[in-house]
matplotlib code that plots the C-alpha trace (Angstrom):
import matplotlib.pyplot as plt

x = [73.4, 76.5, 77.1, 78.5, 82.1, 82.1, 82.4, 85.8, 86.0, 85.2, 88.8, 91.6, 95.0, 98.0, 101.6, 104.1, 107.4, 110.3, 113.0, 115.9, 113.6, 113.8, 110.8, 108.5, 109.0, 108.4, 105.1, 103.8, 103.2, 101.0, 99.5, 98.2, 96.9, 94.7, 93.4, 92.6, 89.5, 88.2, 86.2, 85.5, 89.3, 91.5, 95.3, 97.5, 101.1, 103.4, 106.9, 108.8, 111.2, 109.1, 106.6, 108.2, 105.2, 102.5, 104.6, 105.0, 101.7, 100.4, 103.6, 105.6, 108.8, 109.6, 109.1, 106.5, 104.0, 100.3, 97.8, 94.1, 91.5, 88.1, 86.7, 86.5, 90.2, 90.3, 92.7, 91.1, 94.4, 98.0, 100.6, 104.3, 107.5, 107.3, 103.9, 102.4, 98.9, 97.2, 97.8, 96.9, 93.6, 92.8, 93.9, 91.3, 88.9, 89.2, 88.9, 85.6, 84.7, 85.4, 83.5, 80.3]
y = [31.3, 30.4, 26.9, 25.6, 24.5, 28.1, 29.5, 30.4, 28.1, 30.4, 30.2, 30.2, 29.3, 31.2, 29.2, 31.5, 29.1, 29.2, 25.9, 26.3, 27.1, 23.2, 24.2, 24.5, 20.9, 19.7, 21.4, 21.1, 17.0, 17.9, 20.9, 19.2, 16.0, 18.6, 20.9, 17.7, 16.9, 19.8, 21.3, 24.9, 25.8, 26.0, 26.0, 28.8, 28.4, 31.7, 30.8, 34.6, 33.9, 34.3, 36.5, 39.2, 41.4, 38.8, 38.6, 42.3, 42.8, 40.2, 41.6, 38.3, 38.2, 34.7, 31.1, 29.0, 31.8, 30.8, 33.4, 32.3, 34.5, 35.2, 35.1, 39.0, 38.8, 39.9, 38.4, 36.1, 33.7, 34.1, 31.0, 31.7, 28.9, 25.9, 24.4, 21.3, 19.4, 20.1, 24.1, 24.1, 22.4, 25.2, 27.6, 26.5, 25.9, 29.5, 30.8, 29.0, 31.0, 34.2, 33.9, 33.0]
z = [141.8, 144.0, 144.7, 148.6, 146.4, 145.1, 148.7, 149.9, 153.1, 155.9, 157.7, 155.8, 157.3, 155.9, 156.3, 156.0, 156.1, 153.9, 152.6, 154.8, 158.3, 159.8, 162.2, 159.5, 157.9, 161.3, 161.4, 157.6, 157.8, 160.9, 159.8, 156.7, 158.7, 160.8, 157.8, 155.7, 157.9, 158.1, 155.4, 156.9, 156.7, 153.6, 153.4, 151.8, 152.0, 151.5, 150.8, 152.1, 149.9, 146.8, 148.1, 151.1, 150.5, 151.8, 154.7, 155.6, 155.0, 157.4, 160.0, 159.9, 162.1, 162.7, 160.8, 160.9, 161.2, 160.5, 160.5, 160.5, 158.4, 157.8, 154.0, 155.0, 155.4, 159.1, 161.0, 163.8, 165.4, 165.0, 165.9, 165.8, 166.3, 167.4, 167.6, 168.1, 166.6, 169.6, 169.3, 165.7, 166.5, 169.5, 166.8, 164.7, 167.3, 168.0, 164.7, 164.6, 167.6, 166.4, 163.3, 165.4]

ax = plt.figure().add_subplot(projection="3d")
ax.plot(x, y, z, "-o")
ax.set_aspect("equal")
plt.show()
């Protein structure tokens, strides 16, 4: 028997940033205030530096990257570069759609 807090969250949000790109500290503090409250979508940050091979494999060309998944692992939203709360939240809303 699975229990709901064994499910993978049905969206998960990969943040593929690395320490010297200054775009994605401006992002992450709003980022995390969005994905705190909500409880379908789980956060995944990819540092490039350490891991290059998550990032080719998901085609990332520029920083802050986030790529929105299913818990099948297709690909459902991409944002790229500057972004703002109010895109993150469409992205999400989005996501939600495409998984109905």
């Amino acid at each position: 028997m699975t229990s709901e807090t064994d499910r993978p969250a049905p969206i998960t949000v990969l943040d593929f940033r690395a320490a010297w790109c200054g775009t994605c500290r401006m992002v992450e503090p709003v980022l995390n205030r969005i994905v705190a409250g909500q409880a379908d979508v789980e956060l995944h940050v990819v540092d490039v530096e350490c891991d290059a091979t998550m990032a080719e494999r998901y085609g990332v060309r520029s920083l802050p990257t986030l790529v929105f998944v299913a818990a099948s692992g297709r690909e459902m939203v991409r944002l790229s570069g500057t972004m703002n709360g109010k895109q993150i939240s469409q992205a999400i809303a989005d996501a939600r759609s495409a998984l109905a």
